[in-house]
N, C-alpha and C positions, 0 to 999 in steps of 0.2 A: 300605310295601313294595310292589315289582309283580309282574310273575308269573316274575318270574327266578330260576325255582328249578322243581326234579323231584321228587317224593319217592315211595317205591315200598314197600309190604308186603309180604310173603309170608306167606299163612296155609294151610297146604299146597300141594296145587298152586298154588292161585289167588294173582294179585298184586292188590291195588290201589293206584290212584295218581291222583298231586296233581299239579297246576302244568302245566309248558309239556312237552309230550311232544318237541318237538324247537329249540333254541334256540341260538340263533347270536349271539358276545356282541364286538365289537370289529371289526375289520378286516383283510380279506388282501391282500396284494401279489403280484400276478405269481401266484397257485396256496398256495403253502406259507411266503410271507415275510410280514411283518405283526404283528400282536399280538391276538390273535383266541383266544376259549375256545369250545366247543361241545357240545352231548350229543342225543342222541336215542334215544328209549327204542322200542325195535320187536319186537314180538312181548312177548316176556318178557325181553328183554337190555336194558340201558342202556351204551349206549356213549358215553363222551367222550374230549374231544382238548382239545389248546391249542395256543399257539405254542411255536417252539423254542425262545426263553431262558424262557419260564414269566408271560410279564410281565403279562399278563391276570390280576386275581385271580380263581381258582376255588376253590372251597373244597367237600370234601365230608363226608359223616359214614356208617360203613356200624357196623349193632350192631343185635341179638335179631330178625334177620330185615326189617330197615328198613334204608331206603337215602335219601338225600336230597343233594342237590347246588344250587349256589348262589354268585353273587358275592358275596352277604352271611354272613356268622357269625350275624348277629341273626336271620335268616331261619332260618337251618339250626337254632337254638336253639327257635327259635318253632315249628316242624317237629316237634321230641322227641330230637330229637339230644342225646346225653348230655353234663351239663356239669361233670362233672367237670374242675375244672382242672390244667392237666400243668405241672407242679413244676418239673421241670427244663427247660422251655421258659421259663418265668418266670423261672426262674436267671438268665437270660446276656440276657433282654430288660429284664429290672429294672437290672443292669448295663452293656447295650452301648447300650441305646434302639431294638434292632431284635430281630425274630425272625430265626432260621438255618433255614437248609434249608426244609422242609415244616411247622415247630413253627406252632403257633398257642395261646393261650391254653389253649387246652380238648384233653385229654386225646384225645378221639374224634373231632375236628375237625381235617382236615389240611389244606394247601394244595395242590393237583396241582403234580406235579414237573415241569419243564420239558420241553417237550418227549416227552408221553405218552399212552399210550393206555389209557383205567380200562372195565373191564368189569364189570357186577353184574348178575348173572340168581339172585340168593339168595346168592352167592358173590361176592368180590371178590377181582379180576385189576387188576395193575397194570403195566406194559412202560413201558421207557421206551423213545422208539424216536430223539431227537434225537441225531445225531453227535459226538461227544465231538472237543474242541478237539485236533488235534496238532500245528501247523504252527508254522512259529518262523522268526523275521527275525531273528536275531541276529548278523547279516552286512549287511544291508541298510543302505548311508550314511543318514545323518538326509534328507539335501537329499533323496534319490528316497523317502523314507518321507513326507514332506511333499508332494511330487509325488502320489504316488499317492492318500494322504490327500484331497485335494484331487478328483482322480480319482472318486475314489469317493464320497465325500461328494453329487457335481453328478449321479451316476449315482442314488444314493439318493433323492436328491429327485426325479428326473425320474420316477423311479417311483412317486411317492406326488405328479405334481403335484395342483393342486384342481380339484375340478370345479365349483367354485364360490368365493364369498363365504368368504375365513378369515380366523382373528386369529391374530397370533402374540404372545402372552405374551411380553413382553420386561422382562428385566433389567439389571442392569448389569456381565454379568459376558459368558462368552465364548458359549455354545452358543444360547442366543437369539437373539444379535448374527449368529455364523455359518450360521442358518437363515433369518435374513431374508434377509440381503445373498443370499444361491444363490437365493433368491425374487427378487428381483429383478432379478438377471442374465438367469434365468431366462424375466422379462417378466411374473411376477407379483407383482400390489401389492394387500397387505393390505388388508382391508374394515377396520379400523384395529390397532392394537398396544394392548397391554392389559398396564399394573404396578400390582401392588398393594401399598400400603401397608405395612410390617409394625407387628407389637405391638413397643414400647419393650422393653427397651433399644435394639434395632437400629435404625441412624438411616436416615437417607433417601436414602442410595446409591443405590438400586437406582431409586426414582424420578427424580430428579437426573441421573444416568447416561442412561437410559432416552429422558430426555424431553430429553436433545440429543443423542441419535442419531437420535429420531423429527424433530426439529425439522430437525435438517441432510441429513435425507432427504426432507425434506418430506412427511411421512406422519402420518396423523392418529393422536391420541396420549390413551388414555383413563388417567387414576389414580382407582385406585378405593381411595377410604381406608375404614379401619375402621366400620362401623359398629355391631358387637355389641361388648359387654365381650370379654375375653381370656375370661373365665371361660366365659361363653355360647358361645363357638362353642367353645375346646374341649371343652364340655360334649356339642355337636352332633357333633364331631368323632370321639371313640371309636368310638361304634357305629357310624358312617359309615363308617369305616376299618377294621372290626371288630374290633375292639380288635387292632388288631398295627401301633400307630404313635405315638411320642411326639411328634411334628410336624405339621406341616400347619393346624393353628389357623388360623392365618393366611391359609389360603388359602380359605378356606370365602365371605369374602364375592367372592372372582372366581368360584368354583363357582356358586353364587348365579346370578352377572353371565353366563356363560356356557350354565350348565344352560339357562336362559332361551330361549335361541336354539338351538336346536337344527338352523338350516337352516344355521351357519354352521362348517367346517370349524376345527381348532386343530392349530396344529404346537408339538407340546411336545421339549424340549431334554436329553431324561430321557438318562443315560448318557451325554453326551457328557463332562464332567466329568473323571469315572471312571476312561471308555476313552483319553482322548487328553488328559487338562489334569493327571495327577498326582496327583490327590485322594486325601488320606489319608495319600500318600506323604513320610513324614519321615525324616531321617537314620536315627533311632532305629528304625522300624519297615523300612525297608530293609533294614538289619543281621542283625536278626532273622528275617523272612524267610527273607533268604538263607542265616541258616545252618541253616532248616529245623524247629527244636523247636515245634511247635503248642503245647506248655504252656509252653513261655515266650514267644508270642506272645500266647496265652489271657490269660497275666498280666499283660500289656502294656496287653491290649486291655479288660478287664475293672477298669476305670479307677477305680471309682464311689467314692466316700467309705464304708467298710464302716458306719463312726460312726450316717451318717445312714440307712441302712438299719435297723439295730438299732434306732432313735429310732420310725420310721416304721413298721415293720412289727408282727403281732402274733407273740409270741412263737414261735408252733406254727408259723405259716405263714414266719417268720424261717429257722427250721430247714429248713424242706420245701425253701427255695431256696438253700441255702447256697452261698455260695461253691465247695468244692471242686466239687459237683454242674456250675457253672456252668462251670470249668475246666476239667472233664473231657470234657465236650458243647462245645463251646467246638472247644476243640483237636481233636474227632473231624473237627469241621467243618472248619478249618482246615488238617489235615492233605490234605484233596480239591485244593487247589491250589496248594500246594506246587511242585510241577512245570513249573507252569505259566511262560512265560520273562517276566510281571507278576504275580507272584500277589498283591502287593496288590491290585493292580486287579481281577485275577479273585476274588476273594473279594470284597471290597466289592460289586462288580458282582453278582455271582449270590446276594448274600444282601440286604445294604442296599440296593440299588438294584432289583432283582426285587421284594422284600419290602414295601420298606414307602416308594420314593420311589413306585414304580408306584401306589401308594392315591390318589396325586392325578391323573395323565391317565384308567388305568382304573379309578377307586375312585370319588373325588369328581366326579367328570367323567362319570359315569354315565349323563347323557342324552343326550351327545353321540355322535354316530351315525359319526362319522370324526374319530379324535384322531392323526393322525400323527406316529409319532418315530421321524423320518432317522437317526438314532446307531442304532438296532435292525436296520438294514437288515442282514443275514447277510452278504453279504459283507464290510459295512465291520469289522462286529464281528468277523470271522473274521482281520482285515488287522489292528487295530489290537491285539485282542488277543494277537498273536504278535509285539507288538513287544517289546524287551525291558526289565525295568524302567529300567536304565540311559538311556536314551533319554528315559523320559517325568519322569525323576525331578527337572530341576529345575522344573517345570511350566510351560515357555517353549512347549511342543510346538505346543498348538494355539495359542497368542500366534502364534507365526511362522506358522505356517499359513494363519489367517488373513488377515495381514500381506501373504504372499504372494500369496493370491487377490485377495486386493479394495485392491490398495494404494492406491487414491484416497480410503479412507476411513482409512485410517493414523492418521490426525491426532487421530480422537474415541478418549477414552480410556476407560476402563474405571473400576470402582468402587474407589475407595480403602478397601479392609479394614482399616484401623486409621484410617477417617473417623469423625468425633464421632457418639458412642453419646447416645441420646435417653434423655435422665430419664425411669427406668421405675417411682419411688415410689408415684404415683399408680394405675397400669395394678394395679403388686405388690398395692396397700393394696385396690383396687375387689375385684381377683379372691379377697383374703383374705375381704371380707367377705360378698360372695355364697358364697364355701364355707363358712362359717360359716353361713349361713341355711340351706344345701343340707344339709349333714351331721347340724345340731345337728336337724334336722326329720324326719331318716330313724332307720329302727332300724340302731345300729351295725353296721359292716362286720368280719365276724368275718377281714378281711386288716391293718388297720390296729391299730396298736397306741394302743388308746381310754385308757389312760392316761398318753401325751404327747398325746396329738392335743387329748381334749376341752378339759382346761384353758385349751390355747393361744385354742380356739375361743370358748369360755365366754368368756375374758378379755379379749378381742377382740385380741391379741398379735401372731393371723394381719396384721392390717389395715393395721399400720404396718411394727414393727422385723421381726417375723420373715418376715412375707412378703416383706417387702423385703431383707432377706438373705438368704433359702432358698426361694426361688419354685422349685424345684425339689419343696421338699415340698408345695407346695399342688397345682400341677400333677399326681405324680404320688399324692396323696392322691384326687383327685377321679377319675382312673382307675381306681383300684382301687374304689372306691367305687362307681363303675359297673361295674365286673367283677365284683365279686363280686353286686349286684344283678341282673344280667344271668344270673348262673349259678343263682342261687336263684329266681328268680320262676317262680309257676307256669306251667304248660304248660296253655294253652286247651284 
């Protein structure tokens, strides 16, 4: 851990305190635009801030006259921060693969709200002071939405150009593809492009794709494949993420490849997706949206096989997360954008995309001193969110868009989402039986339910069939397994 974190007593008048008295975590654009978290403790007050969609993770803990603040959980844990776990945060995260709102694992442990200003001087104040969306295009022709898209987008980058040496992470999909190409109109050319590998099943699209876009623009082209088990970097993964991400494994060996160089700028593609490519958006959940009932989108959206929960869980802790719990929290959340003329969009966006893609530009990406992402720029976000779902629903938006600006590159195609998936038997069978070393070695995890789990483990069952058809329970076994060991171990 480093010293990014505050933490503060109060034992009558007197405070004492720990860590960086005043700390500055990400970057600004132009004064107030950017992705940037902050605090500074002065006199007897601690004051922090963030940016206006929240994207920076901050996490704070206030309880029995202690106060402590932090991008990490594990940090704010290791502090005395209380670890009780919140129930109904686990509800709809064990179900959806994300946390909502401000939830986090732990009871006493929140995430700063977008957009706000927290004060603790023995008491805790919270304001939120970011501008609340109202504006709406739903008059606006496609062809001038795409204009202005366009518009803005070459506006957003100018304002975040480099001031040096950067990489852009590229894929083979659309938002990496459109942050290069405005680089290099621009008249700026990557210090090189950087894809990495994924864990099987997922095959090799995004390399393939990648590496003849970098080849027909003549730009140098790094792939970085796997080099830990599935098991081990998820393993590394949780508490890096602090526990509020089912994802990202994968990404841990370009974190690695990156954290490394810290002299060297990264423009990441986080939100563009979301705001301008349709993501999420299907018949079905259009529908429902539109006709507004958050508990029958909650039931939509809370997907999970109840079966394997029941199998997976221990009985006590089964109940504490129940389902109805998870729908009723669920739909609170979902009821917030409603209004909104995408509220798919803006729900994804301000919960899964805030929440838990941010754990990889400002999460994993922690040593990096400038991680720019164009899609966050305020005004584009302000333009494309007031577009209406209708517009972005068959997910052509930013295809044509792109199209549009850079049409000499037309011709290189994008990744085929139903291209041949990579034999994952092997990756399934490795990660069984590292969990079976990891589990069967520890004192049982009073979250999982130890009579399915052990036998599987004992038997070695994990290693072949069942891992290989329920890699979901090994993955989210060895999460919890870490959570709840994270919440019980003692406090130095």
């Amino acid at each position: 851990m480093d010293d990014s974190y505050f933490s503060a007593k109060m034992r009558g008048a007197r405070f004492t305190t720990a860590g960086s008295a005043s700390r500055t975590l990400g970057h600004r654009v132009g004064g107030a635009d950017g992705v940037f978290a902050h605090w500074t403790w002065v006199g007897q007050r601690l004051t922090a801030g963030n940016d206006r969609h929240g994207f920076y993770p901050l996490f704070y803990a206030s309880w029995d006259g202690s106060f402590a603040i932090s991008p990490s959980i594990d940090r704010l844990l290791a502090l005395g921060a209380p670890a009780m776990l919140d129930t109904r945060a686990l509800s709809v995260f064990l179900r959806l693969g994300f946390f909502i709102g401000e939830d986090t694992p732990f009871e006493h442990i929140r995430a700063m709200p977008p957009g706000a200003v927290l004060e603790w001087d023995g008491a805790l104040r919270i304001a939120k002071v970011a501008p609340s969306p109202t504006a709406r295009h739903d008059q606006l022709a496609r062809d001038e939405a795409i204009d202005t898209y366009i518009a803005l987008f070459r506006a957003a980058l100018e304002r975040r150009a480099p001031g040096g040496q950067f990489v852009v992470p590229l894929s083979g999909g659309r938002d990496s593809r459109h942050i290069l190409f405005e680089l290099l109109r621009q008249g700026h050319r990557p210090y090189h492009c950087l894809t990495t590998a994924h864990y099987p099943p997922r095959g090799g699209e995004d390399v393939r794709v990648a590496a003849n876009l970098a080849r027909g623009l003549g730009l140098p082209h790094v792939v970085l494949a796997q080099r830990q088990s599935w098991f081990a970097a998820e393993r590394r993964k949780n508490p890096l993420t602090s526990f509020c991400s089912d994802e990202h494994a994968w990404y841990m060996v370009a974190a690695d490849h990156l954290n490394a160089r810290p002299d060297l700028g990264v423009y990441d593609g986080i939100g563009g997706d979301v705001l301008s490519a349709g993501l999420f958006v299907t018949a079905r959940r259009r529908a429902l949206f539109e006709a507004g009932d958050p508990r029958a989108i909650a039931a939509h959206l809370l997907n999970a096989d109840e079966t394997v929960l029941a199998r997976l869980l221990a009985p006590a802790f089964q109940r504490d997360v129940g389902r109805e719990r998870a729908l009723e929290h669920l739909g609170n959340e979902l009821a917030k954008h409603l209004g909104r003329p995408n509220p798919v969009g803006a729900f994804y966006f301000a919960n899964r995309t805030r929440r838990e893609i941010a754990l990889v530009p400002y999460g994993l990406l922690g040593a990096m001193p400038q991680v720019f992402s164009p899609y966050l720029d305020h005004a584009l976000v302000d333009f494309l969110g007031a577009l209406p779902l209708a517009m972005l629903a068959d997910g052509a938006f930013h295809n044509d868009t792109i199209a549009r600006a850079y049409p000499q590159f037309a011709h290189i195609g994008y990744e085929e989402k139903d291209g041949p998936a990579a034999d994952a038997r092997a990756c399934r069978a490795g990660f069984g039986r590292e969990l079976a070393r990891e589990l069967l070695g520890c004192a049982p995890s009073t979250l999982l339910n130890q009579r399915f789990l052990r036998p599987r483990l004992c038997a070695g069952a994990l290693t072949d069939k069942w891992a290989a058809a329920s890699h979901w329970y090994a993955a989210m076994a060895l999460y919890l397994h870490q959570l709840d060991a994270a919440a019980t171990r003692p406090i130095p």
